[in-house]
LODRENLO-121662 format. One record per residue (C-alpha): x, y, z; residue in three letters. Coordinates in nm, 3 decimals, padded with zeros to 5 digits. Layout:
BEGIN
SITE    east   north      up residu
SITE       X       Y       Z    Ala
...
This chain:
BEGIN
SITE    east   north      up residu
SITE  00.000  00.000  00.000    Unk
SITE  00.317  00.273  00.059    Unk
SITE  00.440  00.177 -00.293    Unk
SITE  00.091  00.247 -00.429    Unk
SITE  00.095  00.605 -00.245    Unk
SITE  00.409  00.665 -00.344    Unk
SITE  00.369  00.639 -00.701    Unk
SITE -00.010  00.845 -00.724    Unk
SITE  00.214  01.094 -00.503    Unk
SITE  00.472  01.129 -00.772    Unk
SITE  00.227  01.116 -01.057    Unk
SITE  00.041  01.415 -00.812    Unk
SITE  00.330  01.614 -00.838    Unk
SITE  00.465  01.583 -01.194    Unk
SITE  00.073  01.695 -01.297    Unk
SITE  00.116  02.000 -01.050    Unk
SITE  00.491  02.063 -01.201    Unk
SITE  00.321  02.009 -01.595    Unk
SITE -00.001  02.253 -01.523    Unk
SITE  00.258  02.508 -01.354    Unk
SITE  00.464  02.512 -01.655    Unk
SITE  00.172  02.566 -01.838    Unk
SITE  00.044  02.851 -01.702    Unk
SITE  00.450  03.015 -01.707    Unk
SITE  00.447  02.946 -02.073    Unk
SITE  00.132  03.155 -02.151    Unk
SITE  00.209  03.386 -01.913    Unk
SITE  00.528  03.469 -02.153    Unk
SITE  00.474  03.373 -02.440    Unk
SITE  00.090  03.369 -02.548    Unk
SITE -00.079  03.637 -02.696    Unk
SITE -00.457  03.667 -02.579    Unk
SITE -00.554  03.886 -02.835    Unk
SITE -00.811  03.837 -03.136    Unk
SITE -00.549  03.833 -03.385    Unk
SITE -00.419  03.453 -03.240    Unk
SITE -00.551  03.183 -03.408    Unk
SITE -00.705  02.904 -03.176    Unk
SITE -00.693  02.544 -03.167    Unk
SITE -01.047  02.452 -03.254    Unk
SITE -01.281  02.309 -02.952    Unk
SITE -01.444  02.009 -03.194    Unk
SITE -01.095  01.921 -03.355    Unk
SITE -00.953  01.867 -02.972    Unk
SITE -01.279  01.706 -02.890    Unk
SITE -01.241  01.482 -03.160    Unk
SITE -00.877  01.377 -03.060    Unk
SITE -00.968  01.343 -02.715    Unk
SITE -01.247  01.089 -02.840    Unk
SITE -00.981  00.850 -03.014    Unk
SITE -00.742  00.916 -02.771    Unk
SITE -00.990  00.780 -02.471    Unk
SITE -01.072  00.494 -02.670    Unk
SITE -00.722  00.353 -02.753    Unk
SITE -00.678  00.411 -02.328    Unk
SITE -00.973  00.209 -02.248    Unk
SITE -00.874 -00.067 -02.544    Unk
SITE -00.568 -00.073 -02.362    Unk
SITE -00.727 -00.085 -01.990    Unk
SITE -00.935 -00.378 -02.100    Unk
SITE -00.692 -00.579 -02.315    Unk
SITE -00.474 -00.605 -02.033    Unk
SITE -00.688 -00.637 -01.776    Unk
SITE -00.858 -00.946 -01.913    Unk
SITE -00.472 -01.054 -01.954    Unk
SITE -00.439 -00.996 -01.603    Unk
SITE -00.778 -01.245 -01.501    Unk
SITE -00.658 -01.492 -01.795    Unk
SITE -00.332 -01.486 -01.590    Unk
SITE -00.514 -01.580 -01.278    Unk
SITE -00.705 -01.864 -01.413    Unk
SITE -00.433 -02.034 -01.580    Unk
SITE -00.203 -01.997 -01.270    Unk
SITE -00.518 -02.168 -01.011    Unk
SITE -00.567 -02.435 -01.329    Unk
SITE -00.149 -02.495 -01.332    Unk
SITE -00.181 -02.575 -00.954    Unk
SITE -00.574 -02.731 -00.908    Unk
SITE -00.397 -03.002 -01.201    Unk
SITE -00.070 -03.039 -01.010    Unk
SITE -00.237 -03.115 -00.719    Unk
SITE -00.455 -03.359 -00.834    Unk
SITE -00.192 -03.543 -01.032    Unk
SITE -00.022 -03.580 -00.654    Unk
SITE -00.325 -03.737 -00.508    Unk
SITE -00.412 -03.940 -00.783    Unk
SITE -00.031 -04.101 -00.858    Unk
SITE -00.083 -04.218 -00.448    Unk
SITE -00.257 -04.508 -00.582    Unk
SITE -00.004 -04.594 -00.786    Unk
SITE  00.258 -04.849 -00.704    Unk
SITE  00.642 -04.703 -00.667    Unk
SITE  00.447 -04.374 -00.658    Unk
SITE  00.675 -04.161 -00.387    Unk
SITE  00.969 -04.062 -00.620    Unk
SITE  00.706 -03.900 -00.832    Unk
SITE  00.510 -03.705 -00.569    Unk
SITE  00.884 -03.587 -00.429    Unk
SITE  00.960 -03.414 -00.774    Unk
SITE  00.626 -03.318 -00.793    Unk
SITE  00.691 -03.108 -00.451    Unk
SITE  01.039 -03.030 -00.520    Unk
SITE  00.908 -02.850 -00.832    Unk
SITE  00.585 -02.665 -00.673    Unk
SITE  00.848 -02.537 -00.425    Unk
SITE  01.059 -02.388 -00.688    Unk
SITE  00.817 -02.232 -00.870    Unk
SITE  00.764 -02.037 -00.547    Unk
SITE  01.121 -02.009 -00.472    Unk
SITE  01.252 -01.969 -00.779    Unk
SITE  01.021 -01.895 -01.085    Unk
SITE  00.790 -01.616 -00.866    Unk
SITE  01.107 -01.417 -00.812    Unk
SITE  01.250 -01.445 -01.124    Unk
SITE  00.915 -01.336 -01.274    Unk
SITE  00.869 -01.047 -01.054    Unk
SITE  01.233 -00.907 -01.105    Unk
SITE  01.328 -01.039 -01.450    Unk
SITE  01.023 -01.092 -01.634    Unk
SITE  01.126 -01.417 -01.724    Unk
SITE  01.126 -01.827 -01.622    Unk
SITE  01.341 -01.960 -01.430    Unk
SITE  01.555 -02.217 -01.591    Unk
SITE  01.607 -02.383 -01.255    Unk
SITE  01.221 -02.480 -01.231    Unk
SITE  01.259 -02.597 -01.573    Unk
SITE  01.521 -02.814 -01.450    Unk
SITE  01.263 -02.935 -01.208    Unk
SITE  00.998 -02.990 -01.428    Unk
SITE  01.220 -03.205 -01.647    Unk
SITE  01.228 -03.435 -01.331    Unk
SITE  00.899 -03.434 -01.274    Unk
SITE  00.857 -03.585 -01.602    Unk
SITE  01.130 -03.811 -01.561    Unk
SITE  00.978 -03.973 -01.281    Unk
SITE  00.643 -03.979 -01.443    Unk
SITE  00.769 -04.230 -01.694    Unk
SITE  00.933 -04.441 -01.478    Unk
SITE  00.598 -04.498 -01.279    Unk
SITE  00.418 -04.670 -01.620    Unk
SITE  00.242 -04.944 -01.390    Unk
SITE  00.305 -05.294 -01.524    Unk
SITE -00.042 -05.377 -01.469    Unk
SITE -00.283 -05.289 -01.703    Unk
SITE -00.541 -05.179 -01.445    Unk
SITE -00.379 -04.900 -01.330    Unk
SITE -00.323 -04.747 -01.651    Unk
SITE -00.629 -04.538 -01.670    Unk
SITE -00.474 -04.364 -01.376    Unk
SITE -00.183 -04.362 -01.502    Unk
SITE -00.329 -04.186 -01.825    Unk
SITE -00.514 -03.945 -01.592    Unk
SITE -00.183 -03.839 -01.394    Unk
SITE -00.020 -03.755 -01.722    Unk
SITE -00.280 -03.565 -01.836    Unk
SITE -00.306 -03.324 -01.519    Unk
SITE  00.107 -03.310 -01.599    Unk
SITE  00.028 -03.228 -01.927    Unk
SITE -00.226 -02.932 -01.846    Unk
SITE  00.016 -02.823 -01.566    Unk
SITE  00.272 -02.741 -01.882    Unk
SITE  00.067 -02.590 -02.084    Unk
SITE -00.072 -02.322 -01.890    Unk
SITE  00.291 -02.324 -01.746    Unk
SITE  00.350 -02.209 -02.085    Unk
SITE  00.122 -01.990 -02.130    Unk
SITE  00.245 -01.820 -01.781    Unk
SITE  00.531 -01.731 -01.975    Unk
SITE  00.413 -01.570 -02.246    Unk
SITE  00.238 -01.326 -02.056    Unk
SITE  00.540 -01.250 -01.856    Unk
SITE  00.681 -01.049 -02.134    Unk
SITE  00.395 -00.781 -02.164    Unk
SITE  00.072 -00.787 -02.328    Unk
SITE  00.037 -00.475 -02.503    Unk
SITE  00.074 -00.434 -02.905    Unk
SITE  00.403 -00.159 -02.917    Unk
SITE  00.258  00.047 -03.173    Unk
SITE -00.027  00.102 -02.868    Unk
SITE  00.278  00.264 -02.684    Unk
SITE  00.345  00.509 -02.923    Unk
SITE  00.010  00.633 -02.942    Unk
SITE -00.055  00.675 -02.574    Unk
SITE  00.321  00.862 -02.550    Unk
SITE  00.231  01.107 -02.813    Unk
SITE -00.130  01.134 -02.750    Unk
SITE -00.058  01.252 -02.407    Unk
SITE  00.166  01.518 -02.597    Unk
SITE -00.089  01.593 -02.803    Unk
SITE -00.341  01.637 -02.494    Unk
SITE -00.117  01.930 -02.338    Unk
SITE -00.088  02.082 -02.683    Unk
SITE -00.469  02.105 -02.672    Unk
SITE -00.533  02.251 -02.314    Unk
SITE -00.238  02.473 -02.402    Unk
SITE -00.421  02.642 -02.708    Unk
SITE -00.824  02.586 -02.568    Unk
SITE -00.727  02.766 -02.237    Unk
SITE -00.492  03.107 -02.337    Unk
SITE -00.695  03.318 -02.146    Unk
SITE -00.648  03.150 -01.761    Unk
SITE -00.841  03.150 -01.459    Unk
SITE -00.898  02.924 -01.175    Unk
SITE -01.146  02.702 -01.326    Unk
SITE -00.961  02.630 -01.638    Unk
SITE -00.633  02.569 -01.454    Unk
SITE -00.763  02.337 -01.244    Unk
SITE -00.934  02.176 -01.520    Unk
SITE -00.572  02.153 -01.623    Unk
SITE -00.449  01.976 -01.356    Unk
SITE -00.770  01.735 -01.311    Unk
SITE -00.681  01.586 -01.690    Unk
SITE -00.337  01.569 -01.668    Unk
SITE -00.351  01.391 -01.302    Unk
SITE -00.659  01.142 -01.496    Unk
SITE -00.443  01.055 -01.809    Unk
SITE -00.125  01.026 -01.578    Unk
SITE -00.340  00.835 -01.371    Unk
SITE -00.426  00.618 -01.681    Unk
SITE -00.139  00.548 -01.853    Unk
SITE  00.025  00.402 -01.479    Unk
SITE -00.196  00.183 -01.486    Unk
SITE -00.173  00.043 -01.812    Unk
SITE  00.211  00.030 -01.772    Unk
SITE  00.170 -00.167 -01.429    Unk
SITE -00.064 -00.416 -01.559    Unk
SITE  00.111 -00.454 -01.874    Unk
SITE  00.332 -00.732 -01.679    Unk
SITE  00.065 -00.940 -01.469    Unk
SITE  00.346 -01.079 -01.247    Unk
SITE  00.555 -00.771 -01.188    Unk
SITE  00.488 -00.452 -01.066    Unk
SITE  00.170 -00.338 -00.783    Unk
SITE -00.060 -00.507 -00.979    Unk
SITE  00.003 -00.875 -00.957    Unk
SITE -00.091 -01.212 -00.947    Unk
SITE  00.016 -01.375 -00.679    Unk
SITE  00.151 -01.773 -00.628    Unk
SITE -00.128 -01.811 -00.262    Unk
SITE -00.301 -02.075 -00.467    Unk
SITE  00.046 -02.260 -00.554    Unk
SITE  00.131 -02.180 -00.132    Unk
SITE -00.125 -02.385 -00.048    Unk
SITE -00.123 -02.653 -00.315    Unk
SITE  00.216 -02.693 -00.172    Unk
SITE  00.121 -02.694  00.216    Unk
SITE -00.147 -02.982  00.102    Unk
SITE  00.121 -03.186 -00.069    Unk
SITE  00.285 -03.174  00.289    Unk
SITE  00.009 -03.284  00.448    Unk
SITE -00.062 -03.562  00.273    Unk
SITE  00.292 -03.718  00.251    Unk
């Protein structure tokens, strides 16, 4: 919570700093008489209007990146989980379910970090994951009874990996680039206007000012944060693979 107070204090101030600058800049250099030509109230309208949409295409692209991220994470650990407690039927079964640990502890040891720092895997919980499997083929049962749960187990594994895999490609950031560029310049753009529409000052404009730069500021945080789902204020967190692990415990 002081990080996220921090940061909307910083974001306060810069829109404070950019209005004041503002109003120094007309105050020296703007003309306020008829002869100026003004930026036109419907063409800045009509900017603003394209502008707010790519924000909002932006706010919700990511955002359902950021509950897709979720679900896949609570599906990776729901199937690793049950792959533990079905493989106890198994015969030979505890080499298995002691990679299968080994590996849900590095993904909080080791793959959570590196995500939240690096914005990347961690090779060492591939490493892990490469024993898992190991193990998994080494417990084919040799009677054909038990190889519907057999079957079963591998398919949880093979769930686990892909949205594994799909963890990682969301790691990397979500957003199209050339989205970027038009959020950088239409925030340019969006001073430009409120320089031109508001020459002649007063409190009400000046405020009005500040309240769109703090918004847009406000706006384009946020879209940054999320843009990462596991780095950043704005994250998913591994509780569902903390307690996935604390059951594997318990059931040893």
């Amino acid at each position: 919570m002081k990080l996220f107070f921090l940061i909307f204090s910083i974001i306060l101030a810069l829109s404070l700093l950019i209005t004041g600058l503002l109003y120094l800049l007309r105050r020296r250099f703007a003309k306020t008489d008829l002869a100026v030509e003004h930026l036109h109230p419907s063409v800045f309208s009509f900017f603003t209007t394209i502008y707010a949409f790519f924000l909002g295409f932006a706010i919700v692209t990511l955002w359902s990146a950021f509950l897709t991220a979720q679900v896949n994470v609570t599906r990776e650990a729901d199937s690793l989980l049950v792959a533990y407690r079905l493989s106890k039927t198994l015969p030979n079964s505890g080499a298995f379910r002691q990679s299968l640990t080994a590996y849900v502890k590095s993904v909080l040891d080791d793959e959570w970090p590196s995500m939240e720092t690096y914005d990347a895997m961690s090779e060492r919980t591939q490493q892990s994951l490469d024993k898992v499997w190991d193990s998994f083929i080494l417990l084919k049962p040799t009677d054909k009874g038990d190889n519907d749960l057999y079957i079963e187990v591998g398919n949880r594994l093979s769930e686990a990996s892909q949205q594994r895999l799909a963890r990682a490609q969301l790691t990397q950031g979500n957003l199209y680039p050339p989205i970027w560029v038009i959020i950088v310049f239409g925030f340019i753009t969006v001073l430009y206007g409120l320089y031109f529409n508001h020459m002649q000052q007063n409190a009400v404009r000046l405020s009005f000012d500040f309240m769109v730069i703090f918004v847009v500021l406000c706006c384009i945080y946020f879209i940054y944060d999320i843009d990462t789902p596991f780095s950043g204020y704005i994250i998913v967190k591994p509780d569902v693979f903390k307690l996935v692990y604390a059951k594997m415990l318990a059931l040893q």
